[in-house]
Backbone bond lengths (Angstrom), bond angles and torsions (degrees), N, CA, C in turn:
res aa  C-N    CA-C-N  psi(-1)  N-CA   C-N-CA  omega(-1)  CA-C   N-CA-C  phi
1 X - - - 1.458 - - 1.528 109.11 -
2 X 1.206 105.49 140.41 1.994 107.60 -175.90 1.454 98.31 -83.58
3 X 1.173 95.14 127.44 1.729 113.03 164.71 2.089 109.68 -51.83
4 X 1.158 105.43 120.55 1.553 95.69 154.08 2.091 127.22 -47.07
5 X 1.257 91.97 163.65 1.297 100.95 172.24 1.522 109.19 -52.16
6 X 1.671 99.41 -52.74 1.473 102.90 -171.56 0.969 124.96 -75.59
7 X 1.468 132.46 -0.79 0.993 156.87 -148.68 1.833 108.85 -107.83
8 X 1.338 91.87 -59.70 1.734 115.46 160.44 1.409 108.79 -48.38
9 X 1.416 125.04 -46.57 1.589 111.02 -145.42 1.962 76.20 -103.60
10 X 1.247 142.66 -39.32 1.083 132.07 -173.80 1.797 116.58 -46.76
11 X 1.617 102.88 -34.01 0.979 116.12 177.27 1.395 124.84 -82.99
12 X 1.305 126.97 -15.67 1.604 151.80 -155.08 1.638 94.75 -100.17
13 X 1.669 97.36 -55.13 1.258 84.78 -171.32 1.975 124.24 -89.63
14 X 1.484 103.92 8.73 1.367 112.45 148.66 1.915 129.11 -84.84
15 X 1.037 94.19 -13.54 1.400 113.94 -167.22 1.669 108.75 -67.71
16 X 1.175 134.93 153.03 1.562 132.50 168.15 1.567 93.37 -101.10
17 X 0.754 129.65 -0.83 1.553 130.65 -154.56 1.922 117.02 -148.64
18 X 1.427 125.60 113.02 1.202 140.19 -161.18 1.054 114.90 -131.91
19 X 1.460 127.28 115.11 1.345 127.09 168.02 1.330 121.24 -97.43
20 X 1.407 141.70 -155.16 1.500 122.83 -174.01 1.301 119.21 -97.25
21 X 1.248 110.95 -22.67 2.056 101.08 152.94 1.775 113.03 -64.58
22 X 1.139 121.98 -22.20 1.174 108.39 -162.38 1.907 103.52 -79.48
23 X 1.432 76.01 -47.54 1.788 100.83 174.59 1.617 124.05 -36.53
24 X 1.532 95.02 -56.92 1.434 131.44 177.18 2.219 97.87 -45.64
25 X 1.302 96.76 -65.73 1.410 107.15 -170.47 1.682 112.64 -66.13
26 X 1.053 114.07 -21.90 1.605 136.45 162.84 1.407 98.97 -28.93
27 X 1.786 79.90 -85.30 1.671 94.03 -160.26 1.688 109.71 -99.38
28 X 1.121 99.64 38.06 1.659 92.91 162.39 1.320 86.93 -107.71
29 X 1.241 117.49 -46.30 1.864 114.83 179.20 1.539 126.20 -41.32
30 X 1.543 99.49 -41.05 1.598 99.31 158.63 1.272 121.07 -79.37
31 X 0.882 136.33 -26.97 1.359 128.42 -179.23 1.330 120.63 -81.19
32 X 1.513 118.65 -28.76 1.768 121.90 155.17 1.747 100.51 -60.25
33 X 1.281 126.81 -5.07 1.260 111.17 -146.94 1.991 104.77 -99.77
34 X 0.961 102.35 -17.94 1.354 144.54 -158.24 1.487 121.30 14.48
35 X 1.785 97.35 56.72 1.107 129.45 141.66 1.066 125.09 -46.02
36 X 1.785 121.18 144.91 1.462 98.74 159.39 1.789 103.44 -72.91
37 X 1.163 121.48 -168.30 1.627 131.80 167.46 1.520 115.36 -57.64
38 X 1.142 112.86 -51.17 1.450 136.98 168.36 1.607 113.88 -26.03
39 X 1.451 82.51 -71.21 2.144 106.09 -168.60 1.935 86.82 -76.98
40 X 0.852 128.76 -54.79 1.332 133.00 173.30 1.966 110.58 -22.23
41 X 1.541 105.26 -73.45 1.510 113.86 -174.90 1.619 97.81 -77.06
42 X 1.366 132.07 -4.41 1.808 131.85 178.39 1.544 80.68 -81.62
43 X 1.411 115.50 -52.95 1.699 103.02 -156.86 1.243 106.25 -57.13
44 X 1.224 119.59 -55.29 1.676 123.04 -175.52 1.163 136.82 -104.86
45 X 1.402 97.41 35.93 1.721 125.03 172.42 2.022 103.82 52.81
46 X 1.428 104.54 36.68 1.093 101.37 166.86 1.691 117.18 -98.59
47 X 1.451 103.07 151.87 1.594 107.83 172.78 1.559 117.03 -68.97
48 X 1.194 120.09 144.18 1.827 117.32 -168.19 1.542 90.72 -64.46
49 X 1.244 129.07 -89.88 0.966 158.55 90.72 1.780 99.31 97.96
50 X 1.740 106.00 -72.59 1.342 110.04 146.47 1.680 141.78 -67.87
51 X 1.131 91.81 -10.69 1.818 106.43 175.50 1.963 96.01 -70.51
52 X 1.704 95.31 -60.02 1.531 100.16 -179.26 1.801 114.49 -49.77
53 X 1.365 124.29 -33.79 1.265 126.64 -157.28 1.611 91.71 -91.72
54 X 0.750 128.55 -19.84 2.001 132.37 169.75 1.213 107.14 -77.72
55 X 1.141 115.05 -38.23 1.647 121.15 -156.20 1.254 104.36 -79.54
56 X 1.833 117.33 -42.60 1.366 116.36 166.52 1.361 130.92 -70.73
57 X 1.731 97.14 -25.88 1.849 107.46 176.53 1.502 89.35 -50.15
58 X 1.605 109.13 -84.95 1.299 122.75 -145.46 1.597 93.94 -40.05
59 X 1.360 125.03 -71.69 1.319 125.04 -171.23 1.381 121.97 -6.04
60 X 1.862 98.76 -56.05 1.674 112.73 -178.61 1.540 123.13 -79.98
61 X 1.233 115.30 12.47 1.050 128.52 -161.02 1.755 87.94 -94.18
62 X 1.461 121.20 -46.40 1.507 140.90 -157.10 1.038 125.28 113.70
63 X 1.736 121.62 18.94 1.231 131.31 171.15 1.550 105.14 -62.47
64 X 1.297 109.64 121.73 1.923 108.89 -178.86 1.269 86.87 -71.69
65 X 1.896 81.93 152.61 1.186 121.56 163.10 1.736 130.58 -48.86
66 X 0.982 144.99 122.67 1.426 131.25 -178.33 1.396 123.47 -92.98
67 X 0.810 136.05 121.97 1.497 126.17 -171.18 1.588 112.27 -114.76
68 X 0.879 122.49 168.05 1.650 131.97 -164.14 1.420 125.12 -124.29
69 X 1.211 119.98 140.73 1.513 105.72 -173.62 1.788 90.71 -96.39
70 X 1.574 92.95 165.46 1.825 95.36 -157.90 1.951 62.42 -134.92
71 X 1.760 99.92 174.96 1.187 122.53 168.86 1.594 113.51 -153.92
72 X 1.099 111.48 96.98 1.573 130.62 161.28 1.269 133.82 20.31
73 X 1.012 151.98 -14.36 1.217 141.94 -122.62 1.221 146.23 -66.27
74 X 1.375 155.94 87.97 1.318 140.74 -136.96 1.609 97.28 -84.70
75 X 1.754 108.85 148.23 1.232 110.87 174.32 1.758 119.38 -56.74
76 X 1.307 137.13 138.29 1.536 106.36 156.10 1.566 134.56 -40.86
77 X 1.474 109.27 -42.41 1.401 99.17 171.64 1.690 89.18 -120.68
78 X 1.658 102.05 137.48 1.501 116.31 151.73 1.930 117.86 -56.73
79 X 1.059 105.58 147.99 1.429 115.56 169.55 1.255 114.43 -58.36
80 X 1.402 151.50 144.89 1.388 129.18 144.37 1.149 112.07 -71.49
81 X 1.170 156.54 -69.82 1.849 130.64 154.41 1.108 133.58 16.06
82 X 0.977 154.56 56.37 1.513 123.57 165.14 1.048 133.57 -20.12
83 X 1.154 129.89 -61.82 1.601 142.81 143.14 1.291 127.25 -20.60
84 X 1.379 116.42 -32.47 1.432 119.73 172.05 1.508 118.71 -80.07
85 X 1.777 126.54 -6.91 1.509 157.99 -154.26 1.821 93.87 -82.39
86 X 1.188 108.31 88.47 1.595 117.34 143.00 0.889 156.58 -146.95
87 X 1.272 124.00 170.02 1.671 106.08 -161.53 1.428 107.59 -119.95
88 X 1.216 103.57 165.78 2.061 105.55 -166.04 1.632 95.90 -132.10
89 X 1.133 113.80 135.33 1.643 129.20 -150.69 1.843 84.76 -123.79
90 X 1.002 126.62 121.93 1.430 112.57 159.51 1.927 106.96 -115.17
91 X 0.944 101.60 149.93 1.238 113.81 173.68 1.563 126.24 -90.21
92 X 1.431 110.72 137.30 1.224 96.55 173.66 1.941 147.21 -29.21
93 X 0.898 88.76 -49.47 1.325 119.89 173.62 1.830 108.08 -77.89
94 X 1.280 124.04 25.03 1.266 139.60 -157.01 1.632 131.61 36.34
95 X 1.149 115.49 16.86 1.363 95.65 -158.03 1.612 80.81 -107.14
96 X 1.830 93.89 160.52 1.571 110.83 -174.13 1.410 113.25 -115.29
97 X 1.372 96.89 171.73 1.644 97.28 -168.11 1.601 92.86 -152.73
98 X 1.510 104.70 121.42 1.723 82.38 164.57 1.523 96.31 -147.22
99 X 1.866 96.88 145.36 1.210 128.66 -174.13 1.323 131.59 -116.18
100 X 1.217 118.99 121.15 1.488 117.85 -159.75 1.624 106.79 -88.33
101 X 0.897 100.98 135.34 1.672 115.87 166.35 1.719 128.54 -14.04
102 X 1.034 107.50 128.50 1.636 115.66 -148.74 1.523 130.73 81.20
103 X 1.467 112.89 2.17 1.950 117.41 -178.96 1.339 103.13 -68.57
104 X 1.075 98.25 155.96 1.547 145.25 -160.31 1.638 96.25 -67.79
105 X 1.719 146.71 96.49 1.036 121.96 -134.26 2.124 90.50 -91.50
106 X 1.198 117.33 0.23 1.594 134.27 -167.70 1.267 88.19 -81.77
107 X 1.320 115.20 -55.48 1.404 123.01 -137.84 1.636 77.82 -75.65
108 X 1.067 120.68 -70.81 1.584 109.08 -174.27 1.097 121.29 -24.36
109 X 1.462 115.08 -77.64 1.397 126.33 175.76 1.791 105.19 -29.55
110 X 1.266 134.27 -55.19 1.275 120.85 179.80 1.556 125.19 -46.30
111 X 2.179 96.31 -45.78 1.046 81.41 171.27 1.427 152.41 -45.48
112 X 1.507 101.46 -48.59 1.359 136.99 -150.89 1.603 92.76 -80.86
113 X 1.296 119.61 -36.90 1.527 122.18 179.54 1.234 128.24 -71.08
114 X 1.945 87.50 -4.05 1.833 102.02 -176.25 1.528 97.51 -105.83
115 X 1.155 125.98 -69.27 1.515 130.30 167.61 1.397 111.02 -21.33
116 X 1.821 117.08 -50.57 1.426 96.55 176.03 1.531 130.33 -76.89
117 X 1.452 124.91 1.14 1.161 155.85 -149.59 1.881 94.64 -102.02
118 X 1.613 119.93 -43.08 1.160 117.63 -174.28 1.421 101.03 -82.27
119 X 2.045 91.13 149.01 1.244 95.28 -176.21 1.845 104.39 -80.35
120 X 1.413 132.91 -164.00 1.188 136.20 -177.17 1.626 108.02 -77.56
């Protein structure tokens, strides 16, 4: 008989030991969860640490990439500056980034693909 989802991750996350279904159900759980990673392994007394070391296995395995819908936001009040105009990108995994008006839109993307790449 196939184990449930919940069934899997109840067990995963008692487990010292994870293979790639278990793994798999991990972090789809965080990522429906929309936790950062952080508050994610606090909730369920998991180590960051191993969330990160799955996250990159699976990755290399050819698990696609997931991407996120973001939503815009205009400040209530604009700056009078132009120059003073930036925006702050946080990453899943919390860490922030902020870029002032006119950046390099590559150069970001590298960043941000590296920051999420480090473990905690």
């Amino acid at each position: 008989m196939k184990r449930t989802q919940a069934a899997v991750l109840a067990t995963a996350l008692q487990s010292r030991y994870w293979g790639v279904p278990e793994a798999e159900v991990v972090l789809a759980s965080w990522r429906a969860s929309g936790l950062s990673l952080v508050g994610f392994a606090e909730r369920h007394g998991l180590v960051v640490s191993r969330l990160d070391r799955w996250k990159a296995r699976l990755r290399d395995r050819g698990v696609a990439v997931r991407f996120h819908r973001v939503a815009v936001v205009e400040p209530a009040v604009r700056p009078r500056s132009s120059a003073s105009q930036s925006v702050d990108v946080v990453s899943r995994n919390g860490r922030r980034v902020r870029v002032r008006q006119g950046f390099d839109a590559a150069h970001l993307e590298a960043v941000v693909r590296a920051i999420e790449s480090w473990p905690c």
